[in-house]
Residue, then its C-alpha position, 0 to 999 in steps of 0.5 A: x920866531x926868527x925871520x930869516x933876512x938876505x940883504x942886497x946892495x951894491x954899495x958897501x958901506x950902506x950894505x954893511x949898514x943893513x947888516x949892523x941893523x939886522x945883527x942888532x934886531x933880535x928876531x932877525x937872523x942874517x943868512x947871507x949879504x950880497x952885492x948884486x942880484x945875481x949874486x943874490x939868486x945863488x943865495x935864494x936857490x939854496x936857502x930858506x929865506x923869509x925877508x929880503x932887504x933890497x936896494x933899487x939902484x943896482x947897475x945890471x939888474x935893479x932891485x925892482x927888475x930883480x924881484x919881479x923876476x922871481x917866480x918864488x919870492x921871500x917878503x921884500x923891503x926895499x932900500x933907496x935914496x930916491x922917493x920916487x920908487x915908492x909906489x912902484x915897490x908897494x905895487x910888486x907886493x913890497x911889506x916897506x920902502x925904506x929911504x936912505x940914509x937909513x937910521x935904526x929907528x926908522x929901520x926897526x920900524x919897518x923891520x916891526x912891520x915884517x914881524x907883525x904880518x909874519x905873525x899874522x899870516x903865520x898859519x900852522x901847516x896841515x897834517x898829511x897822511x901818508x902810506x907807500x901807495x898814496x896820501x891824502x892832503x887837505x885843499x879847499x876845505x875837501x880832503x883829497x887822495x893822491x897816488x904817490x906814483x901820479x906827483x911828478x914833482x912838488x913845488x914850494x909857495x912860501x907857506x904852501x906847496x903845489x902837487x902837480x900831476x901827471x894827468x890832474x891840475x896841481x893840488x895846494x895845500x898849506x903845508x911846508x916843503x919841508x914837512x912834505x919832505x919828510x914824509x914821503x918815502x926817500x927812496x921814490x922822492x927826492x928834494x933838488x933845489x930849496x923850493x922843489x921835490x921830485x919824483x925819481x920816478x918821473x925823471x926822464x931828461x937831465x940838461x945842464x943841471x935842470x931836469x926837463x918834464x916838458x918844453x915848459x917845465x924845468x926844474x933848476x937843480x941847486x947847488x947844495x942838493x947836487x950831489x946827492x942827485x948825482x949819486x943817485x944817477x950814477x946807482x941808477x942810470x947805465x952807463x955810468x955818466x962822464x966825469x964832470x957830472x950833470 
């Protein structure tokens, strides 16, 4: 398998580092390399990232602060020149702490220990079985029928998704977004963002690139998925939205 890896740094020449690191390791592929968090959240919002290698000492948002605020994260290292972050990263669910400067050796090895859990926890998905009305999923050891017309959308959690439903708590199922994806019927449901899927159904409010289920709940439109969102409102909705777009 190929562990699929962003890194961030702002500092070039360490960046560049990492990127030689990773271009040299055979089971890793390099998706994107950014220079600041916010750069990076561009980068997760519309790719399928495994593996982050981030720096602690960023001016802005810090690589600490940037990984706590991820609802949906990929596995994370971090890179930093002082030791004293060590415990704060294993305690936000970090797979290594790399210290600078970094050499291959020690960077293989921890590049290793990603290789090793994602071989352990890498789980082959479940079947689901689908007709134009309802699917049935496997949650908890029972199997469960859900109406396709009650998903108001599905949400990706690294191996597994979440149903959520109009009127019943979310169902998990270990399964990929991607799977999911294709089998339901393209014509009700529709991937918007790398970790979501909507029901075209549900859709009832659209601001500023989000669609709004409620208060609470607000589904990031990303960039790559955009216009084939917006194609379906300009067949849909009337009339016909202002030029611009969402």
């Amino acid at each position: 398998m190929k562990i699929k890896c962003l890194a961030i740094d702002d500092e070039p020449l360490a960046l560049k580092q990492i990127e030689s690191y990773i271009d040299r390791t055979p089971f890793l592929e390099s998706v994107a390399y950014c220079h600041s968090a916010f750069e990076a959240m561009d980068i997760l919002a519309n790719n399928e990232i495994d593996l982050m290698f981030v720096d602690i000492n960023m001016p802005d948002l810090n690589g600490m602060e940037f990984v706590k605020s991820l609802a949906s994260k990929p596995q994370v290292i971090f890179t930093t020149a002082y030791s004293e972050y060590a415990m704060d990263g294993f305690q936000v669910d970090a797979l290594d702490y790399i210290l600078k400067p970094i050499s291959y050796d020690v960077f293989l090895k921890s590049a290793n220990k990603a290789k090793s859990w994602f071989e352990l926890n890498q789980k082959q998905p479940e079947t689901i079985q689908t007709t134009q009305e309802f699917l049935f999923v496997k949650s908890e050891y029972k199997l469960i029928r859900i109406l396709l017309a009650d998903i108001k959308y599905i949400e990706s959690a690294n191996e597994y998704i979440q149903i959520h439903l109009t009127n019943e708590p979310p169902v998990t199922t270990l399964i990929r977004l991607k799977v999911m994806e294709e089998q339901l019927p393209k014509s009700k449901f529709m991937r918007i963002h790398r970790s979501f899927i909507v029901n075209l159904d549900q859709v009832k409010v659209i601001e500023r690139n989000r669609i709004i289920f409620d208060q609470k709940t607000y589904i990031p439109i990303g960039e790559q998925y955009k216009d084939a969102f917006q194609t379906f409102i300009d067949s849909t909705f009337y009339p016909m939205p202002p030029k611009g777009g969402l």
